[in-house]
N, C-alpha and C positions, 0 to 999 in steps of 0.2 A: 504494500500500500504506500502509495505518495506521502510524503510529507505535505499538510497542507498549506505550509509556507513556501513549498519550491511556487516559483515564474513569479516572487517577491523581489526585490531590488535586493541583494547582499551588502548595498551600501546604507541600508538603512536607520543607520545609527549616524550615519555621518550627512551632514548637513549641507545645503548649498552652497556655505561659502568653506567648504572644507573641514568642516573641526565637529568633533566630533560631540554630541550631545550627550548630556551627565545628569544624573538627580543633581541638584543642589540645594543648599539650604535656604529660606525663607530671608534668612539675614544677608547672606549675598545675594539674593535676589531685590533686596531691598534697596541694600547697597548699588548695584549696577542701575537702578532702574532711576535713585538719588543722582547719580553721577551722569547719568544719559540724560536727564534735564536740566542739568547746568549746563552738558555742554549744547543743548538745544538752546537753553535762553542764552546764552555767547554768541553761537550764531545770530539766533535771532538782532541780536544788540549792533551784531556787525553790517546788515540790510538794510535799505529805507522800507519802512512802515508808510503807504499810503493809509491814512483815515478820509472817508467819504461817510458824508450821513447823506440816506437813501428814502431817510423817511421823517418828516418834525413838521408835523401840522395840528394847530391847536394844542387840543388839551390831550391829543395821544401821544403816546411813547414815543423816545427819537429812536431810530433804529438804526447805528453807524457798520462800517464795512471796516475790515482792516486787511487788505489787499499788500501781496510782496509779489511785483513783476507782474501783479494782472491778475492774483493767484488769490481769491476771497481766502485768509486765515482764522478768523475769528467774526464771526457777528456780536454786536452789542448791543443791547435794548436799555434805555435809558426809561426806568419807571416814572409816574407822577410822584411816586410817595419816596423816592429820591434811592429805592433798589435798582441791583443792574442784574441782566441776566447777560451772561457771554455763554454764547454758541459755538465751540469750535471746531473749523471746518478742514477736515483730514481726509483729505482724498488719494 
C-alpha cells in the first residue's frame, strides 16, 4: 500500500524563500512581529505621506485618505464626538 503522503512536495518543511520552518515560541514570535513594525514604521517615516480628505460636508464625518505613490494606506474617519476610526488598507 502507498504511502498517502507520496506525489507530496518532499520540500515541505522548507519555505519559499528557503529556510526552513520550526515550532517556535510565542515570545519570539512576539519579539519578530515587535521588531517587523518598527522596521515598517522606519520605512514608512522615510516616504511622503499624501493626506486627501475625500469626504467633510456639514455635520458628517470627515473621511481623509492617506495614499504613498497613488497607493490608499490607511482610511480615517474623523467622528463629531471628536473619535477617529482608521481603516487600514493592505492589499
Amino acid at each position: 500500500m502507498d504511502n498517502y503522503l507520496t506525489g507530496r512536495n518532499k520540500d515541505s518543511k522548507t519555505n519559499l524563500d528557503g529556510t526552513i520552518s520550526e515550532f517556535r515560541s510565542l515570545t519570539d514570535m512576539a519579539n519578530n512581529s515587535a521588531q517587523l513594525i518598527q522596521d515598517q514604521n522606519k520605512e514608512a517615516n522615510d516616504v511622503e505621506v499624501e493626506r486627501e480628505t475625500v469626504y467633510s460636508e456639514g455635520d458628517s464625518p470627515v473621511v481623509e485618505v492617506l495614499s504613498v505613490d497613488g497607493c490608499p494606506q490607511e482610511i480615517i474617519i474623523h467622528m463629531n464626538d471628536g473619535r477617529v476610526l482608521k481603516i487600514a488598507c493592505n492589499y
